[in-house]
PQR file of N, CA, C, O and H, with PARSE charges and radii, in Angstrom:
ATOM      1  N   UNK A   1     -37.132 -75.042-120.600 -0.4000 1.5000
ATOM      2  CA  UNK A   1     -38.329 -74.223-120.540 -0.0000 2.0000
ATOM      3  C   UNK A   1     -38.421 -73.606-119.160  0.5500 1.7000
ATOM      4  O   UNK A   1     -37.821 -73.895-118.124 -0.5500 1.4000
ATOM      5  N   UNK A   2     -39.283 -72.729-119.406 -0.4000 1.5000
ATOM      6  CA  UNK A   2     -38.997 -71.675-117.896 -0.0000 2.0000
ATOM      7  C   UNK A   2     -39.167 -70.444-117.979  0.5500 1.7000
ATOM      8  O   UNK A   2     -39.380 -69.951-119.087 -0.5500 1.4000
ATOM      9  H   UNK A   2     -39.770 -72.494-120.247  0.4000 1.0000
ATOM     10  N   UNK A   3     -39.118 -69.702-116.907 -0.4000 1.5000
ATOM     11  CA  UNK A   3     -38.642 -68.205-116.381 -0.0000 2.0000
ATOM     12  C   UNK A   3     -39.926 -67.666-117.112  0.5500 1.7000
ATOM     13  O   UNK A   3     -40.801 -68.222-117.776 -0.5500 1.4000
ATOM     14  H   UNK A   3     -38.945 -70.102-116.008  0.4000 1.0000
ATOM     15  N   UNK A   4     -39.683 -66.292-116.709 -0.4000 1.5000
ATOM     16  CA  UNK A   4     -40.988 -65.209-117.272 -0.0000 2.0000
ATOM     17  C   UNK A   4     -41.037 -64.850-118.128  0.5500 1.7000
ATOM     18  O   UNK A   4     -39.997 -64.621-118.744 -0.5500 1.4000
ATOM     19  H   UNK A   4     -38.972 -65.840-116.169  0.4000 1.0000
ATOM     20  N   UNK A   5     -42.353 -64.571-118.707 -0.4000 1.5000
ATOM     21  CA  UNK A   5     -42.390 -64.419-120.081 -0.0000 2.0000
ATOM     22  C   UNK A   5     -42.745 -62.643-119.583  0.5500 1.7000
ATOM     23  O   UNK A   5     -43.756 -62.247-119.002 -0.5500 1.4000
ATOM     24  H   UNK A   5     -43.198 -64.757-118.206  0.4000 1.0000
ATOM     25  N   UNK A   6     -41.813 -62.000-119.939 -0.4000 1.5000
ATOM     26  CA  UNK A   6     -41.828 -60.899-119.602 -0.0000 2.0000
ATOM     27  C   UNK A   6     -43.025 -59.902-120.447  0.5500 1.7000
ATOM     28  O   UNK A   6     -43.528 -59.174-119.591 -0.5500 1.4000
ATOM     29  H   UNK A   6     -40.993 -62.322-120.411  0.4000 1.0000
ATOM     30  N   UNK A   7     -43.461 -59.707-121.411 -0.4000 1.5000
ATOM     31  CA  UNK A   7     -44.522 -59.102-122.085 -0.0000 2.0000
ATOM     32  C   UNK A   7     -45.796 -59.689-121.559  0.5500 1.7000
ATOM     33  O   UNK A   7     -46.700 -58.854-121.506 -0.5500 1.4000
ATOM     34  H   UNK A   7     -43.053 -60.299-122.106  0.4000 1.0000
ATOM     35  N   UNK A   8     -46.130 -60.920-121.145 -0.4000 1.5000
ATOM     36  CA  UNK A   8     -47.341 -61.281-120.121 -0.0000 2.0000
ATOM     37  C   UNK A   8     -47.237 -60.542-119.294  0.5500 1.7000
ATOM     38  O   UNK A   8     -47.947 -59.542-119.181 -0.5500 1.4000
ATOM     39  H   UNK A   8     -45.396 -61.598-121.188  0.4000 1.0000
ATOM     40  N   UNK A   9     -46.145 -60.935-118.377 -0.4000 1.5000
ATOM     41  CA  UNK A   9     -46.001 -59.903-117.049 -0.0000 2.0000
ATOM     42  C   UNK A   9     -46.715 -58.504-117.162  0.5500 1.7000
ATOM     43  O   UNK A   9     -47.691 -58.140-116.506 -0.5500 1.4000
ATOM     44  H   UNK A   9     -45.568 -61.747-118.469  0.4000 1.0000
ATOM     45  N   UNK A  10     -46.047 -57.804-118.107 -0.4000 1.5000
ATOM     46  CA  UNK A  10     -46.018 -56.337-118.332 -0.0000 2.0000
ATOM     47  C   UNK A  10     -47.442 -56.113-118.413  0.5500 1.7000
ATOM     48  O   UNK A  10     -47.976 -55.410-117.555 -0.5500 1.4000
ATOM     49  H   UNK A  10     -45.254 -58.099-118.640  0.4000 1.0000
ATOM     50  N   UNK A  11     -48.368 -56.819-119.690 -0.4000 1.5000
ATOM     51  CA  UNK A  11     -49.437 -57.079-119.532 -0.0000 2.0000
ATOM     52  C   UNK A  11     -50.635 -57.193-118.717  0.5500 1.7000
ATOM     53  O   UNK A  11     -51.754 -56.697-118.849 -0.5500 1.4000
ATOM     54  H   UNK A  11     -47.935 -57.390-120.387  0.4000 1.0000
ATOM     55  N   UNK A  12     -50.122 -57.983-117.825 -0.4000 1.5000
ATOM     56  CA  UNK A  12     -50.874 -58.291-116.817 -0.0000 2.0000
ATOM     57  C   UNK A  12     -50.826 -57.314-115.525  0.5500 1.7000
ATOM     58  O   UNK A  12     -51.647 -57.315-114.607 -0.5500 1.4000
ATOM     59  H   UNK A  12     -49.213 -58.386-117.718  0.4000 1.0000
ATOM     60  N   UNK A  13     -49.799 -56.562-115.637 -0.4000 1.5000
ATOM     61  CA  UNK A  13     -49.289 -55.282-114.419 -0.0000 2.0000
ATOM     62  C   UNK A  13     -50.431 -54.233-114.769  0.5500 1.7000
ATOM     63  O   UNK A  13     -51.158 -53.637-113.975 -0.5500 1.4000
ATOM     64  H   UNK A  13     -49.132 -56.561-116.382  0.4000 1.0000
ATOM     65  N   UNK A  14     -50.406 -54.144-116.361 -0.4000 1.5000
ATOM     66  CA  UNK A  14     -51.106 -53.038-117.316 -0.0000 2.0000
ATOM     67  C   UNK A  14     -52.744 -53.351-116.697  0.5500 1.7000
ATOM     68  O   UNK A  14     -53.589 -52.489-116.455 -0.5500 1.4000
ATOM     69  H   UNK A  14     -49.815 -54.628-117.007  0.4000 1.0000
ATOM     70  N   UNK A  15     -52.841 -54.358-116.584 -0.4000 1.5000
ATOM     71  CA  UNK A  15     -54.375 -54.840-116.238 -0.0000 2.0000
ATOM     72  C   UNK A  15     -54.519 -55.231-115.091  0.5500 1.7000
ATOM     73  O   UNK A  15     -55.522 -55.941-115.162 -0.5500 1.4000
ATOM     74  H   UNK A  15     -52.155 -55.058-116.780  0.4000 1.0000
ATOM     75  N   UNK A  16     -54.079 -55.237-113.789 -0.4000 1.5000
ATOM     76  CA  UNK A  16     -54.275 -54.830-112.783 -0.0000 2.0000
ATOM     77  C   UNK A  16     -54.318 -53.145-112.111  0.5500 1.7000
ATOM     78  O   UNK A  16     -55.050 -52.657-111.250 -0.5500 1.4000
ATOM     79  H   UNK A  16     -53.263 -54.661-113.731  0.4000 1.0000
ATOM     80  N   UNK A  17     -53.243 -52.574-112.893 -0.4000 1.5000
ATOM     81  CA  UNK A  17     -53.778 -51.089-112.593 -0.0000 2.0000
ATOM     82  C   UNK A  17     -55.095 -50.545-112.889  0.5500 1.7000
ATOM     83  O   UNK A  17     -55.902 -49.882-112.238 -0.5500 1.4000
ATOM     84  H   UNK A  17     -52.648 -52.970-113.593  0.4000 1.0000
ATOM     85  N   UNK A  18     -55.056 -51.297-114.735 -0.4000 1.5000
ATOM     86  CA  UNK A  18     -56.477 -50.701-114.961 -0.0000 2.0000
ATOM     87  C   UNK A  18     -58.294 -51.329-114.056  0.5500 1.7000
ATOM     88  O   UNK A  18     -59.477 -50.992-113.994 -0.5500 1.4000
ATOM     89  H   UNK A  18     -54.400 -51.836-115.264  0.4000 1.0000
ATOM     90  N   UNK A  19     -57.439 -52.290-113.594 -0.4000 1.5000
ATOM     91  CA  UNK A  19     -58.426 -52.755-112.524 -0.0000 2.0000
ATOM     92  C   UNK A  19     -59.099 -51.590-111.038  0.5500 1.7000
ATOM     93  O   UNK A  19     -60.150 -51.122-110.598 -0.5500 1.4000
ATOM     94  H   UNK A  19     -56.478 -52.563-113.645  0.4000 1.0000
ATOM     95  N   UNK A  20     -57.438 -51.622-110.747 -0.4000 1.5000
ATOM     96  CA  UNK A  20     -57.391 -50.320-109.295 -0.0000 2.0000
ATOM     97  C   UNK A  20     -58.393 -49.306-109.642  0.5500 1.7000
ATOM     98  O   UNK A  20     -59.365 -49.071-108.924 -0.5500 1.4000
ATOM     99  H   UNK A  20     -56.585 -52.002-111.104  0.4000 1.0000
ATOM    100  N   UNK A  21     -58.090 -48.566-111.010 -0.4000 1.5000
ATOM    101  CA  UNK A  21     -57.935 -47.400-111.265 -0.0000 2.0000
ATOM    102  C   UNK A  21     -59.952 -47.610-111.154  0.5500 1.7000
ATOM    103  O   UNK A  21     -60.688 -47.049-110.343 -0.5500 1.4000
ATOM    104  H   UNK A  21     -57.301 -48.757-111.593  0.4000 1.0000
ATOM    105  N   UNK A  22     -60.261 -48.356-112.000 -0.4000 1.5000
ATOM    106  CA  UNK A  22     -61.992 -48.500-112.407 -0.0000 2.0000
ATOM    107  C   UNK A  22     -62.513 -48.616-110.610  0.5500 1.7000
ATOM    108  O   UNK A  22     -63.298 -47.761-110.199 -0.5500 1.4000
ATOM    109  H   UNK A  22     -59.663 -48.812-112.659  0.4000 1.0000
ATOM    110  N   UNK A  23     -61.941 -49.857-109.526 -0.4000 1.5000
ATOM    111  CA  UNK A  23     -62.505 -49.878-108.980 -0.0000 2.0000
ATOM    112  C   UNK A  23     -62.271 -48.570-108.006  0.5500 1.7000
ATOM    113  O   UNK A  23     -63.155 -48.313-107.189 -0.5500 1.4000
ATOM    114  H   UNK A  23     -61.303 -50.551-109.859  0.4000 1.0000
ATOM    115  N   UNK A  24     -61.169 -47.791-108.071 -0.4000 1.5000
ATOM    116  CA  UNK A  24     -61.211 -46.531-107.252 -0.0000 2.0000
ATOM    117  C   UNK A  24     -62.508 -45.441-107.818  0.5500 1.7000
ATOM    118  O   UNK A  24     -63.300 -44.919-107.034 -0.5500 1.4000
ATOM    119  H   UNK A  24     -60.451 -47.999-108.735  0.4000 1.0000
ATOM    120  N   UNK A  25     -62.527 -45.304-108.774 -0.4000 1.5000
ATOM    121  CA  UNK A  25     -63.599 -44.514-109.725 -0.0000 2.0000
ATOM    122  C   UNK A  25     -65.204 -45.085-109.382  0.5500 1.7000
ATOM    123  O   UNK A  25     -66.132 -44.289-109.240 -0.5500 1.4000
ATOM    124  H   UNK A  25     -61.883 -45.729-109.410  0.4000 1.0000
ATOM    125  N   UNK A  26     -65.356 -46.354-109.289 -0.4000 1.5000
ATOM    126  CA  UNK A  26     -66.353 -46.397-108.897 -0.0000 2.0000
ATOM    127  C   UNK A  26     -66.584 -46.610-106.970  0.5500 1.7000
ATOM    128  O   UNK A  26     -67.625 -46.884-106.373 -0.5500 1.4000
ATOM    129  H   UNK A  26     -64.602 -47.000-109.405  0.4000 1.0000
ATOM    130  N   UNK A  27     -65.403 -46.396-106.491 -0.4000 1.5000
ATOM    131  CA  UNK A  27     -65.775 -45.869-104.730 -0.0000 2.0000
ATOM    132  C   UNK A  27     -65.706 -44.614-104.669  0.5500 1.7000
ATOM    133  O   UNK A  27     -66.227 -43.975-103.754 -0.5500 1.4000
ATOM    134  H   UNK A  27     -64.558 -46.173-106.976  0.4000 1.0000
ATOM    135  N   UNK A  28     -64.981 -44.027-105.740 -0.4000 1.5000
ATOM    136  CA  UNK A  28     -65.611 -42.319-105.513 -0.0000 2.0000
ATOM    137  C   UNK A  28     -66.574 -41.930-106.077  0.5500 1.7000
ATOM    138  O   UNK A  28     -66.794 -40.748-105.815 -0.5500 1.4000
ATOM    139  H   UNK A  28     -64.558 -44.545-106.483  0.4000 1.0000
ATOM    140  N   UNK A  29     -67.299 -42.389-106.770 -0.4000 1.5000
ATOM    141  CA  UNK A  29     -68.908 -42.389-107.529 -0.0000 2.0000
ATOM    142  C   UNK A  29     -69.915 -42.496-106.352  0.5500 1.7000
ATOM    143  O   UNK A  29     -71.094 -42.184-106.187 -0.5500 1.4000
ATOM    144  H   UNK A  29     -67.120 -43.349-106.982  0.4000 1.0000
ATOM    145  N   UNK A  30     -69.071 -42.996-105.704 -0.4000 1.5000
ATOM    146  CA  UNK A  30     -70.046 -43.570-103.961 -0.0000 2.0000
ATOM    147  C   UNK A  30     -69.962 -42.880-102.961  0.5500 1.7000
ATOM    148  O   UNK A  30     -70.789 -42.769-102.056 -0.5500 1.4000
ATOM    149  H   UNK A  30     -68.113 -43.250-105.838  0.4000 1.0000
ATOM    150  N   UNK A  31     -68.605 -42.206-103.117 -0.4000 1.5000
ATOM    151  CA  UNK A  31     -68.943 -41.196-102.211 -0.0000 2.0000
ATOM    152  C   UNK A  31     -67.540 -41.672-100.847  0.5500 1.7000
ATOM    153  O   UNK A  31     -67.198 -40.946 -99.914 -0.5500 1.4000
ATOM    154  H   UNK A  31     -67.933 -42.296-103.852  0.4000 1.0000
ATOM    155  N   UNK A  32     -67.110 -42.762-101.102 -0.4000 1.5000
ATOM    156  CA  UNK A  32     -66.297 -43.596-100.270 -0.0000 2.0000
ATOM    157  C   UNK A  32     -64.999 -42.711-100.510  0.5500 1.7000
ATOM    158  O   UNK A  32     -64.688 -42.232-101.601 -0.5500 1.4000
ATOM    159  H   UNK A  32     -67.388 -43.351-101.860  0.4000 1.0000
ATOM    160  N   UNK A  33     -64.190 -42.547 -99.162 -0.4000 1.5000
ATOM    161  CA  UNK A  33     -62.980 -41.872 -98.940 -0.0000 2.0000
ATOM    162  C   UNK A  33     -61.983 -43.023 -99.377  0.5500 1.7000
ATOM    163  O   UNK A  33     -60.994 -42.716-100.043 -0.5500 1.4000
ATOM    164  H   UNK A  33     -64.442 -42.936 -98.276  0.4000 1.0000
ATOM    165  N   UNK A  34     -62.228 -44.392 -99.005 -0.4000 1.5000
ATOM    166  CA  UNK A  34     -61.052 -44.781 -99.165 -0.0000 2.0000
ATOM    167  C   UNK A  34     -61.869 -46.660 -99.512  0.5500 1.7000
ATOM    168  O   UNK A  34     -62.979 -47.018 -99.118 -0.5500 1.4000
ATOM    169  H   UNK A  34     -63.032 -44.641 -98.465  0.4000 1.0000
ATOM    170  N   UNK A  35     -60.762 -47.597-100.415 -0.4000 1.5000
ATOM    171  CA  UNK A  35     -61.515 -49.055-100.283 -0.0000 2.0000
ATOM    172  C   UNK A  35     -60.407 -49.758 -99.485  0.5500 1.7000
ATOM    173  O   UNK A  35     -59.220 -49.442 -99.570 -0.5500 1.4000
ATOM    174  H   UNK A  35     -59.860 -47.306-100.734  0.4000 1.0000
ATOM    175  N   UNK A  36     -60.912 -50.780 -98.669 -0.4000 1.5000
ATOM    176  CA  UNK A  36     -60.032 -51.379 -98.112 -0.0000 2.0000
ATOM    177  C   UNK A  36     -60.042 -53.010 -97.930  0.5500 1.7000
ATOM    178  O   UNK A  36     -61.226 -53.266 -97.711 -0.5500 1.4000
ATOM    179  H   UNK A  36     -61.876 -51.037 -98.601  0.4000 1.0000
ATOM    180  N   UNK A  37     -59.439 -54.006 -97.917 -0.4000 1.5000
ATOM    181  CA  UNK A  37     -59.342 -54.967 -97.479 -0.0000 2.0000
ATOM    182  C   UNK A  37     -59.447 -55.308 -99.554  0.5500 1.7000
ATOM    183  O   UNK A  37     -60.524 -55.664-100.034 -0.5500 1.4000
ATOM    184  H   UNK A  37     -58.477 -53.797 -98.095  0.4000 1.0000
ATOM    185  N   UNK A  38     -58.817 -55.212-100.010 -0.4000 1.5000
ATOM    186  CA  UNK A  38     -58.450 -55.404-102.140 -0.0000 2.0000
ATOM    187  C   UNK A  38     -57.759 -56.481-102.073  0.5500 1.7000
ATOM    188  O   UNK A  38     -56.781 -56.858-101.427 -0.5500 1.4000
ATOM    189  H   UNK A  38     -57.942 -54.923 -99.620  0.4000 1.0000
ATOM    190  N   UNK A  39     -58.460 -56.924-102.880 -0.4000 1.5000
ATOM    191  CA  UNK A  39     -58.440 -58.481-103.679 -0.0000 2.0000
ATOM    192  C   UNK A  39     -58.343 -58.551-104.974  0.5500 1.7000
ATOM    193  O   UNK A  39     -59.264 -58.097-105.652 -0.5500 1.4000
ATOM    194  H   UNK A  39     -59.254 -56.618-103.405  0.4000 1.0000
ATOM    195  N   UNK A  40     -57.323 -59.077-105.527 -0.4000 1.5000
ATOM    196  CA  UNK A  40     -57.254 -59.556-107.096 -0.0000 2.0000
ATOM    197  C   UNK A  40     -57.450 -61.136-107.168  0.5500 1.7000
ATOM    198  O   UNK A  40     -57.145 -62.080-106.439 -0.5500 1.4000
ATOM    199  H   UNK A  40     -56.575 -59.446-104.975  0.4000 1.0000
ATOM    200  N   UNK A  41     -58.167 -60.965-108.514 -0.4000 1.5000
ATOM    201  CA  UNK A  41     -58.525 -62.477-109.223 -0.0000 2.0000
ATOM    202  C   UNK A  41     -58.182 -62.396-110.363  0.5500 1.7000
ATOM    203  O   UNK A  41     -58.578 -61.377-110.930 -0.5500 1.4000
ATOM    204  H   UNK A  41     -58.415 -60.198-109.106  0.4000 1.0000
ATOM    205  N   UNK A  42     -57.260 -63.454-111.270 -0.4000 1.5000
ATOM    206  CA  UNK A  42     -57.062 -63.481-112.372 -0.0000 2.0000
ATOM    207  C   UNK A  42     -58.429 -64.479-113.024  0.5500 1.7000
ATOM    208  O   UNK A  42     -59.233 -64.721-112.124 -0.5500 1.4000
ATOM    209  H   UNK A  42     -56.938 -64.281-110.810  0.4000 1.0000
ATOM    210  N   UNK A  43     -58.732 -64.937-114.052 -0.4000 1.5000
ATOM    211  CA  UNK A  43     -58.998 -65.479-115.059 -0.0000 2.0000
ATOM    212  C   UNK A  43     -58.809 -66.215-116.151  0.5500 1.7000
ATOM    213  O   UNK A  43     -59.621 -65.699-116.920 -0.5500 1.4000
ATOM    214  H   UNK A  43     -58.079 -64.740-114.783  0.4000 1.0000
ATOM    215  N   UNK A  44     -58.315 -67.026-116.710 -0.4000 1.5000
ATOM    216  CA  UNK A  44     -58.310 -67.677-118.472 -0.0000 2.0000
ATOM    217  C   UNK A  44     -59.711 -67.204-119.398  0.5500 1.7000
ATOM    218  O   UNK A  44     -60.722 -67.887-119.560 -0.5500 1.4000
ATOM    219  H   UNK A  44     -57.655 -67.445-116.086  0.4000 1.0000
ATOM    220  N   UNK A  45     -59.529 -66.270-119.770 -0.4000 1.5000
ATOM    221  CA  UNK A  45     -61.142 -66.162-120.599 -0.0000 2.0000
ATOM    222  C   UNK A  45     -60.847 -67.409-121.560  0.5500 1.7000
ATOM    223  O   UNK A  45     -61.599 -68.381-121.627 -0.5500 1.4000
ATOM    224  H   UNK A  45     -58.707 -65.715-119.639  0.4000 1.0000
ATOM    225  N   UNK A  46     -59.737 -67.278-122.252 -0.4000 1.5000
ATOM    226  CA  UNK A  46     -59.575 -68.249-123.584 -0.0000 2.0000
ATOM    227  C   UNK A  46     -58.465 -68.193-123.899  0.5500 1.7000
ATOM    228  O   UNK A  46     -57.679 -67.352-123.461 -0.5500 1.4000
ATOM    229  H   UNK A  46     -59.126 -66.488-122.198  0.4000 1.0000
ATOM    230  N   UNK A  47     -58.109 -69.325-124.948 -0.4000 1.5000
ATOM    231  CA  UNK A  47     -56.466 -69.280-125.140 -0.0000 2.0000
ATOM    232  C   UNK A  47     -55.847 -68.036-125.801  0.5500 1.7000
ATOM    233  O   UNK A  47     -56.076 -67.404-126.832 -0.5500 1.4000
ATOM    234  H   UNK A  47     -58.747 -70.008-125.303  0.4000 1.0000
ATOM    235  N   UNK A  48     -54.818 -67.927-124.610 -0.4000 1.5000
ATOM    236  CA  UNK A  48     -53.904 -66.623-124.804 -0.0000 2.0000
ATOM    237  C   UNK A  48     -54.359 -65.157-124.141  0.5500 1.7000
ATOM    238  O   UNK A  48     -53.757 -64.087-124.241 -0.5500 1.4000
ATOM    239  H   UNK A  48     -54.632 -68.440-123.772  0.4000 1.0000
ATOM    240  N   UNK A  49     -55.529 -65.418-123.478 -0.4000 1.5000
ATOM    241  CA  UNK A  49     -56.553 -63.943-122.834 -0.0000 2.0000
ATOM    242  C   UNK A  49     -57.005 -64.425-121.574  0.5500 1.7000
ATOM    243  O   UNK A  49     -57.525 -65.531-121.425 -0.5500 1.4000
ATOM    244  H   UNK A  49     -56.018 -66.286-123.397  0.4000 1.0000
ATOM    245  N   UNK A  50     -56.718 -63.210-120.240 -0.4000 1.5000
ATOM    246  CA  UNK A  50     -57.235 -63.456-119.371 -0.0000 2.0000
ATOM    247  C   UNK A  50     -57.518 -62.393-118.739  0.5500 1.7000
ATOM    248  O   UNK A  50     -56.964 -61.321-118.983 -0.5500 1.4000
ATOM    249  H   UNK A  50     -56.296 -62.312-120.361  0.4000 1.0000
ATOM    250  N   UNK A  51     -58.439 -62.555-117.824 -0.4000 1.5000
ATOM    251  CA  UNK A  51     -58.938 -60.626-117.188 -0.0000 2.0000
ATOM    252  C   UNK A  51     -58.648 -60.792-115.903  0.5500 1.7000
ATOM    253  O   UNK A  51     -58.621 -61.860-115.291 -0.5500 1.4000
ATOM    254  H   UNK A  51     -58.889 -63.426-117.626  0.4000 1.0000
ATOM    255  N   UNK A  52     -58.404 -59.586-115.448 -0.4000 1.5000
ATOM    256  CA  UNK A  52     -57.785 -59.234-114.247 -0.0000 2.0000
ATOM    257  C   UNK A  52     -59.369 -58.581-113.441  0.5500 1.7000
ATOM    258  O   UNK A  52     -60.297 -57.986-113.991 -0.5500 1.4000
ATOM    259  H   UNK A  52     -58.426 -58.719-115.946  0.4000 1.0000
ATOM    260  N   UNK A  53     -59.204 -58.977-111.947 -0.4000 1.5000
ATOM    261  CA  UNK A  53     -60.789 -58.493-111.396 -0.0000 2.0000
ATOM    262  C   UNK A  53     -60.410 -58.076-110.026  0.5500 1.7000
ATOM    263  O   UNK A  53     -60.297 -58.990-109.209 -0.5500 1.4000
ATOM    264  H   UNK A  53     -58.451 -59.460-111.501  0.4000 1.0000
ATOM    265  N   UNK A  54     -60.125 -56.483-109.495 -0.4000 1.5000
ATOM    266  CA  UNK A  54     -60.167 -56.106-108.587 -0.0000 2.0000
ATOM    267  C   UNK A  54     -61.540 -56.191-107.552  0.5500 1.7000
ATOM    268  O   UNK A  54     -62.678 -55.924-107.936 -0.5500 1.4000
ATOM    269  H   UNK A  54     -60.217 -55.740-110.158  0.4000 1.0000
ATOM    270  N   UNK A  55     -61.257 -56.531-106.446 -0.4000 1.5000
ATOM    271  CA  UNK A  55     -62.549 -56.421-105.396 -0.0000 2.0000
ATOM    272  C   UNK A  55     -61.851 -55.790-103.951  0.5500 1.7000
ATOM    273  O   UNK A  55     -60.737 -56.091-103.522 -0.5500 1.4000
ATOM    274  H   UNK A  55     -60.332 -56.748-106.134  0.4000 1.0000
ATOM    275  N   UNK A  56     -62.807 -54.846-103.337 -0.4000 1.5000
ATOM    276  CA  UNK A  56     -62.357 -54.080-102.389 -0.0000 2.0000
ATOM    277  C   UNK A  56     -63.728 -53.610-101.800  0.5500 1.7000
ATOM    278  O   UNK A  56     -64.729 -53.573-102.516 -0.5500 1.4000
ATOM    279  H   UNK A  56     -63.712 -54.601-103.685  0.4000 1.0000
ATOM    280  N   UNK A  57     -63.749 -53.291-100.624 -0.4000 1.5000
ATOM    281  CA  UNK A  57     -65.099 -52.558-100.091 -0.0000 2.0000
ATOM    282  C   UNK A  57     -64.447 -50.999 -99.574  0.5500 1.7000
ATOM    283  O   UNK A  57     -63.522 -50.563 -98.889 -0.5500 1.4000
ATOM    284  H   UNK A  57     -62.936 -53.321-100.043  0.4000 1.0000
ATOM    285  N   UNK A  58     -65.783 -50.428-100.533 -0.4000 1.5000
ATOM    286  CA  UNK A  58     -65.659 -48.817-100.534 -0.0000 2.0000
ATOM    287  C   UNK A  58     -66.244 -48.590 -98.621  0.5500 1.7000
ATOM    288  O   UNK A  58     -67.143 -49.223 -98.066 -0.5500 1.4000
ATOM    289  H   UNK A  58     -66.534 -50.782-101.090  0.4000 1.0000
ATOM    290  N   UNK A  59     -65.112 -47.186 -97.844 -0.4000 1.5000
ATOM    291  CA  UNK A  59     -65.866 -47.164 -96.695 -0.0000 2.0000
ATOM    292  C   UNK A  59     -65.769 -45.577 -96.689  0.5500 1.7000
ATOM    293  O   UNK A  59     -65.254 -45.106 -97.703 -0.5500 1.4000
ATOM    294  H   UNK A  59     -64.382 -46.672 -98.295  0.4000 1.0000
ATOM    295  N   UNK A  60     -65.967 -45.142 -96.220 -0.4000 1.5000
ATOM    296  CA  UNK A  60     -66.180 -43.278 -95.477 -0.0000 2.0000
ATOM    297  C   UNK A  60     -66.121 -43.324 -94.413  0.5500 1.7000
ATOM    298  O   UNK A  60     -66.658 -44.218 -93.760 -0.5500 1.4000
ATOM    299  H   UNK A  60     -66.386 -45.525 -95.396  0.4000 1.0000
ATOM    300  N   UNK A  61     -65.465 -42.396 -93.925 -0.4000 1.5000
ATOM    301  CA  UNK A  61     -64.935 -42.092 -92.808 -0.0000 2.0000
ATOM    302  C   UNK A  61     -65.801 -41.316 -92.153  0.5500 1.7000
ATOM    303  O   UNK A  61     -66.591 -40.727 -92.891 -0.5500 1.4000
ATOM    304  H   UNK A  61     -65.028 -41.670 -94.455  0.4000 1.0000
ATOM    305  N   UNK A  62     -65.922 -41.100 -90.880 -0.4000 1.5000
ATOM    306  CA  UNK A  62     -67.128 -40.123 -89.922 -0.0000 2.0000
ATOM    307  C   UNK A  62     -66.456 -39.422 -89.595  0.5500 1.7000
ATOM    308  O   UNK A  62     -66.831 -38.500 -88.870 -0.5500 1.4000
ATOM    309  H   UNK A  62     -65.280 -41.578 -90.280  0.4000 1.0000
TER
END
């Protein structure tokens, strides 16, 4: 038993982008040029499902 289960992987790549992508959308809703200092958190919601949770602070530049 072992090694990667490659379709999780893929999965889970799929749901960290879609993480980026939401939390970039909502720092340009704000008005923020750029987020910085991004953090991922995975999850187990339940067997076989887990969510991916980007965190970053939106800043603007002067």
């Amino acid at each position: 038993m072992g090694g990667e289960l490659g379709a999780y992987t893929e999965m889970m790549n799929a749901a960290r982008e879609l993480a980026t992508q939401r939390m970039e959308a909502e720092a340009a809703s704000l008005g923020a040029d750029a987020v910085v200092n991004v953090r991922y958190t995975t999850s187990a919601v339940m067997q076989g499902a887990a969510e991916v949770m980007a965190y970053g602070t939106a800043v603007k530049f002067k």
